[in-house]
C-alpha positions in Angstrom: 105.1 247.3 45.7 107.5 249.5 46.1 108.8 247.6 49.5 108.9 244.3 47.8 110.8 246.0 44.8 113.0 247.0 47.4 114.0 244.0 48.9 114.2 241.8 45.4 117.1 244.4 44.7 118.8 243.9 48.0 119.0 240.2 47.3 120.3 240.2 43.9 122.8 242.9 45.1 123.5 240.5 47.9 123.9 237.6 45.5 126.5 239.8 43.4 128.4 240.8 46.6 128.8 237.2 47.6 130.5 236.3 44.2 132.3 239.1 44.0 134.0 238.2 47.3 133.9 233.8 46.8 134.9 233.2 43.7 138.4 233.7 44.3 137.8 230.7 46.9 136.0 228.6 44.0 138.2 229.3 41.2 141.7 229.7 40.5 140.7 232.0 37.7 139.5 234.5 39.7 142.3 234.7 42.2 144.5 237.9 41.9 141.7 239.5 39.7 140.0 241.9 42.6 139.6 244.6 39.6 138.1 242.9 37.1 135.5 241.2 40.0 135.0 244.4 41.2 134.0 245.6 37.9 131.8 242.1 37.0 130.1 241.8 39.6 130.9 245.0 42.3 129.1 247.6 39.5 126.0 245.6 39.4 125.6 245.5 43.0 126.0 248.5 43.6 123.1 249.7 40.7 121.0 247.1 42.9 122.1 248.5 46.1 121.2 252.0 44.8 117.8 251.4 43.9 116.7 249.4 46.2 118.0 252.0 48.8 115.8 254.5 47.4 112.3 252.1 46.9 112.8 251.4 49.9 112.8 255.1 51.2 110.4 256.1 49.0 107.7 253.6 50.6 109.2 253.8 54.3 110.8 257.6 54.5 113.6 256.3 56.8 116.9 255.0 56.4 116.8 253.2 59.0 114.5 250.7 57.5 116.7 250.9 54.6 119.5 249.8 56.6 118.4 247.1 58.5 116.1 245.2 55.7 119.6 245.5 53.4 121.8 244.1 55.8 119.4 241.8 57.2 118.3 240.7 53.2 122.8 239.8 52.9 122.5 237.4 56.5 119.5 235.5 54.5 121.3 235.1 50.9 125.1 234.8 52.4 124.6 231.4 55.0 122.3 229.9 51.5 125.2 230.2 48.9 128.1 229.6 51.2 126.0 226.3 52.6 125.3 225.1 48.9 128.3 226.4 46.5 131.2 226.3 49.5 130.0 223.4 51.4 129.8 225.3 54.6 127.3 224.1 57.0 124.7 226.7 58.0 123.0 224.2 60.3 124.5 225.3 63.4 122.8 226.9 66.2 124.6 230.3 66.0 123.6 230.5 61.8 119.9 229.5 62.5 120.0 231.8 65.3 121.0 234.9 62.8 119.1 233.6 60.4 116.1 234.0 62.4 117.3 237.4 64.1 117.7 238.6 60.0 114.1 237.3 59.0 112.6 239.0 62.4 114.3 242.8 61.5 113.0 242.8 58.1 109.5 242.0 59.4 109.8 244.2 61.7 110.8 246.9 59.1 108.0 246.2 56.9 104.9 245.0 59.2 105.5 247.8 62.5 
């Protein structure tokens, strides 16, 4: 449960991370505002980053797994928004490729 908690938090962190760091792309509004972004969107990130760091260390005991299902959980949620909300394709070989790669680390993490 704990695991699963875990990487729900990641997401949504990763989620806040990527529109703390696009919407200056998607909206002039938001360009020359890195403070107040930081603060919108950068605090709660962090809160998810935080606790889904440490449900994910209570259930694995290792930062490693930590690590790798975090970073891994950002290469899933980053190519999704930036393909649907920036128009960027993610249906290239290299992206799939990753994509793949990110889905096979977090297995690994949670099923060896």
């Amino acid at each position: 449960m704990k695991l699963a908690l875990g990487i729900c938090l990641f997401a949504v962190g990763q989620v806040f991370a990527w529109f703390q760091l696009n919407y200056q792309i998607m909206s002039e509004w938001w360009k020359g505002r890195p403070l107040l972004s930081a603060l919108v969107f950068g605090i709660p990130a962090s809160v998810c980053f935080w606790y889904a760091w440490k449900n994910i260390y209570d259930e694995t005991s290792a930062a490693w797994s930590a690590r790798f299902i975090g970073s891994s959980t950002g290469y899933l949620i980053f190519p999704v928004l930036t393909w649907y909300l920036l128009n960027e394709s993610m249906f290239t070989a290299k992206t799939i490729i990753c994509l793949i790669l990110a889905v096979l680390i977090i297995l690994i993490q949670v099923f060896y």
